[in-house]
C-alpha positions, -999 to 999 in steps of 0.1 A, spaced: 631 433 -17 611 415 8 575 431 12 563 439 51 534 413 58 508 439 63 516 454 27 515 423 12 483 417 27 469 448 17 486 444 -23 469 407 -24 433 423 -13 434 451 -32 447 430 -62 416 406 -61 386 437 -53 407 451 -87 398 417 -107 361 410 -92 353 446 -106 373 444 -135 346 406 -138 315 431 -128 322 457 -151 327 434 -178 294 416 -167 279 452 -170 286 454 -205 286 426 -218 276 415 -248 300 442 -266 301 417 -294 290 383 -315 288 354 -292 300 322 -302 278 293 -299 293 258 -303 273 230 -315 295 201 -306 276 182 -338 277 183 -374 250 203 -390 215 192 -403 208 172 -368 188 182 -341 208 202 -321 216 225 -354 185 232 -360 180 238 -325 210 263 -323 200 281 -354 165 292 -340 177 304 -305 207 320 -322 178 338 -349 155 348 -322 179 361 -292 194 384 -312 171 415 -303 183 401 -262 217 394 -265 233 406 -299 243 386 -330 251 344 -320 273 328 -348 274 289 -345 304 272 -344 297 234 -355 327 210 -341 315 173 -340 334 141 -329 334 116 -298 300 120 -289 301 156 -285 333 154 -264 358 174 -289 327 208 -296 325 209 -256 363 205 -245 371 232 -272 342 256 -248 362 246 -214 391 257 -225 377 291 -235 381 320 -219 351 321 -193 338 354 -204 301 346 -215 313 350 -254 320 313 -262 289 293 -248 284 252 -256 250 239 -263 252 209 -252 239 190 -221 226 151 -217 246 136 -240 276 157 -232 272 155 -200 268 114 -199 293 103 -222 322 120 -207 312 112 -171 308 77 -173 319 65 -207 359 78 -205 389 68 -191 404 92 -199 379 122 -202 386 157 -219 368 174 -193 345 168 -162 315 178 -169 301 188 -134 335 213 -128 341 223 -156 311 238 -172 282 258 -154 244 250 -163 227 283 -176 194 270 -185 177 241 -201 159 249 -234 141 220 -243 138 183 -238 137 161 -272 123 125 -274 144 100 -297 128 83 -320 130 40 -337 130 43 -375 133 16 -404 140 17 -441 105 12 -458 118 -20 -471 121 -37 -428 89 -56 -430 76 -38 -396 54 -11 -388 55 -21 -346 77 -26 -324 69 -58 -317 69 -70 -354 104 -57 -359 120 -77 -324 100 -107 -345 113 -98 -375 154 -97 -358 150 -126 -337 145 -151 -370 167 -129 -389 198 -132 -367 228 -109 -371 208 -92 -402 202 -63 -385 222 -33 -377 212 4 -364 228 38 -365 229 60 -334 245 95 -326 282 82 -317 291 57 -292 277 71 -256 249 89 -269 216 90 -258 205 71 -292 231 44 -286 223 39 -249 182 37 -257 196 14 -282 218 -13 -266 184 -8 -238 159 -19 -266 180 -50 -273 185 -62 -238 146 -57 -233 137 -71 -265 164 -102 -263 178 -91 -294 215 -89 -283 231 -95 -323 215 -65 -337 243 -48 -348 254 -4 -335 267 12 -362 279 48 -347 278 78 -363 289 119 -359 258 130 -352 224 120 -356 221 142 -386 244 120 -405 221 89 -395 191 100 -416 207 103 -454 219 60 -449 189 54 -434 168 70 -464 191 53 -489 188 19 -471 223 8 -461 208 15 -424 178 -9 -418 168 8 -384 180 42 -370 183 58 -334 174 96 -340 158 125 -323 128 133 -330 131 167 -357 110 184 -376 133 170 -409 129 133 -397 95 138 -393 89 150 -422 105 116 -440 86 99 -420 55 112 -434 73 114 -470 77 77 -469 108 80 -468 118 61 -433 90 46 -411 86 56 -372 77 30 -355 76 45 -317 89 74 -298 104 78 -266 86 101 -249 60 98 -221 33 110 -240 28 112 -276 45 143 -303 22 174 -303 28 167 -337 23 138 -346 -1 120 -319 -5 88 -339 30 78 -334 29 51 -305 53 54 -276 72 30 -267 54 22 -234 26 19 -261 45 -2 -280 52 -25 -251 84 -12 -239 78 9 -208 112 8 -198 126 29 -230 108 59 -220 132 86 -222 137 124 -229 169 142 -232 177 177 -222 195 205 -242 201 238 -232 231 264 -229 264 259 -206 292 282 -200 329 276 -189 335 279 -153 343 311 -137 321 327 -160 308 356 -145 272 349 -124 257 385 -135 266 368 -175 249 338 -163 219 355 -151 218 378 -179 216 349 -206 193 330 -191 171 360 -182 172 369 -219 164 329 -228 136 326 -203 124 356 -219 122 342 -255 107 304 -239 79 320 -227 66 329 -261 43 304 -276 48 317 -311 84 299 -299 71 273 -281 59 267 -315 88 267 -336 106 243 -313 80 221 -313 76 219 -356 114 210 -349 112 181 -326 116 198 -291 91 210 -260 102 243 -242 116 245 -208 106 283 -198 109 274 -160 142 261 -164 171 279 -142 208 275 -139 203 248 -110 175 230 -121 195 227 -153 227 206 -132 196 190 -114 186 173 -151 219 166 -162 230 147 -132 197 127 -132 206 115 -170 241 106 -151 222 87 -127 193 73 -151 226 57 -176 247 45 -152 234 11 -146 231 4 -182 266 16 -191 280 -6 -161 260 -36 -173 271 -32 -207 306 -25 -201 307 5 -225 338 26 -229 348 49 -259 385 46 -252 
């Protein structure tokens, strides 16, 4: 049966009013139950620990957050597994520069692109990474260990986060400004999984973020910092040197995490979750946690400053992915 024009019109315009308030009401609600939060890394890294607090402490905001670890490709496999999700503010990603740079310029073939297919909702902290050595590296600078590689040739290698990362990127960076181009990248899933081979000693030099559990090595003896990446020294420990102390101003660097949504989630969800997160940034008993874990709080962070960031880490990478020639497939 063929439907008049002007019925049709008025089904199709009454059908969509029907789904955007069937999208507000649900907005309304929300959250009706547990969120899932997916930490596209293995646990005991930075972004786990990370997860774990915000999870703790929103839950008087937002309800009960259960995280959902999935690691691989850089972060590539926890993050596709959130596009694909129904965009109904109950499955949210934490990801953000390293998910956001290794799929945009590092793939082929990517999963998913990260500027349409995920929406920002806020930044919750930036994290520095950090240069480590086994104890048994004969350096305790910078400058002493590019000395120590360039008459030690090929004896070096380094773990990083998984090819793409930010850890791999300042990495392959470090050697072209130190001249040390046959230091060896050994990739990993995740920094957390850098740390255990770097303690034992089959990793002479790790690429990690800065956490409150490498940090606490470091001052165990265990693995040595030698300098850290961000423009001014940790909170925590201020007698760490940068590496523009250190004589590499060109490796400053600070990464952004924060929460993401898949598209055509609802805006009132957006603005209710990062309402609820600006709320709990603003605390310095918070502020504090992060920072005993490795991170500094973004409390003025919003939805589009958040894309702003990301696609500024896009921008900052490019040259050195395109000089480098990298690709993960």
């Amino acid at each position: 049966m063929k439907i008049p024009r002007r019925q049709f019109l008025h089904l199709a315009v009454g059908a969509a009013a029907s789904s955007a308030a069937s999208r507000t009401a649900q907005a309304q609600a929300y959250p009706t139950r547990p969120i899932r939060l997916v930490v596209p890394f293995p646990p005991g890294g930075g972004f786990d620990a990370l997860a774990r607090v915000w999870a703790d402490k929103i839950r008087p905001l937002l309800g009960t957050v259960f995280i959902d670890n999935i690691g691989g490709a850089t972060g590539s496999l926890g993050a596709a597994s959130v596009v694909r999700a129904r965009p109904d503010g109950y499955t949210l990603l934490l990801g953000g520069s390293i998910t956001h740079t290794s799929e945009a310029l590092l793939k082929t073939r990517p999963l998913y692109n990260p500027d349409k297919d995920l929406d920002p909702i806020m930044c919750l902290a930036v994290y520095a990474l950090v240069i480590a050595v086994h104890p048994s590296v004969p350096a305790t600078t910078l400058k002493e260990l590019v000395a120590y590689a360039k008459t030690n040739p090929g004896k070096l290698s380094y773990g990083h986060a998984g090819v793409g990362s930010p850890s791999h990127l300042a990495g392959e960076l470090f050697k072209s400004l130190a001249g040390i181009p046959d230091v060896t990248p050994v990739p990993y899933r995740g920094g957390g999984s850098v740390i255990p081979d770097l303690i034992s000693g089959h990793l002479p030099v790790g690429i990690v973020a800065v956490t409150g559990q490498s940090l606490g090595f470091h001052r165990a003896g265990n693995i040595r910092f030698l300098a850290v990446t961000s423009s001014e020294p940790l909170i925590t420990a201020p007698e760490i040197p940068t590496t523009a102390q250190a004589g590499f101003p060109g490796l400053t660097y600070e990464a952004s995490v924060g929460l993401l949504a898949p598209v055509r989630t609802p805006k009132p969800i957006i603005e209710q979750i990062a309402k609820a997160t600006r709320a709990l940034l603003i605390s310095l008993d918070f502020q504090k946690m992060l920072v005993d874990i490795g991170f500094n709080a973004t409390p003025e962070s919003n939805p589009e400053d958040f894309r702003r960031a990301l696609a500024a880490d896009v921008a900052l990478w490019t040259p050195v992915v395109k000089s480098l020639d990298l690709r993960i497939d």
